[in-house]
C-alpha positions, 0 to 999 in steps of 0.5 A: 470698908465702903462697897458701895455707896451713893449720892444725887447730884444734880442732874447736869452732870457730865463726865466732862466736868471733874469728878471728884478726888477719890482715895480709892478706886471709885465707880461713877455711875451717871444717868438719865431717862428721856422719852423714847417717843414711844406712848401707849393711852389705856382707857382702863385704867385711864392712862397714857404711859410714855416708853423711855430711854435710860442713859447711862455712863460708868467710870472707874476712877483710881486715887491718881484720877486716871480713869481705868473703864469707862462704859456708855449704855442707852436701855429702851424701856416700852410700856408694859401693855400687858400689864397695864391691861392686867391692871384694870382700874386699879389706882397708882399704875404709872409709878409702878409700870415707871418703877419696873421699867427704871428697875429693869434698866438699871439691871440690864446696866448693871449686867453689863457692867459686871459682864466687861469686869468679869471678861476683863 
């Protein structure tokens, strides 16, 4: 039995496309990251590290293709200045402060979803 699995797709998906046929309940996560219009510029290390907007849609779709939950969430990430600064001059911050703000988004998505499941 598979609990969970993955696979990316292209990122032009939509819930208004089909999704795929299933033969047991499935759930579709879709997501994406924007700019928040948020940037702090750090002279050490020297950095200008963008806040972002993660977007995500959930689907429980059962074999029949009636889609039984559906859940919409936008998670807003700023930079970490303290963590930045913490830094220094230490090489390769950007994919760590990036990594930790899609780390948290996806946590806070995933709360919610286990939230609507257990309150449902």
């Amino acid at each position: 039995m598979t609990v969970v699995a993955s696979a990316a797709e292209p990122d032009t998906a939509r819930f208004e496309d089909p999704l795929p046929a299933v033969t047991v309940p499935t759930l579709f996560v879709l997501h994406g990251a924007d700019w928040s219009g948020h940037t702090y510029t750090s002279r050490k290390p020297r950095a200008t590290i963008m806040g972002l907007t993660f977007h995500f849609e959930g689907a429980l779709v059962l074999p029949s293709g009636a889609r039984k939950y559906a859940a919409k969430d936008k998670v807003r990430k700023t930079a970490a200045v303290k963590q930045i600064q913490a830094s220094g001059t230490e090489p390769g911050i950007e994919e760590r402060l990036y990594g930790d703000m899609s780390g948290e988004a996806y946590g806070a998505f995933q709360k919610r979803l286990l939230s609507d499941f257990l309150t449902h």
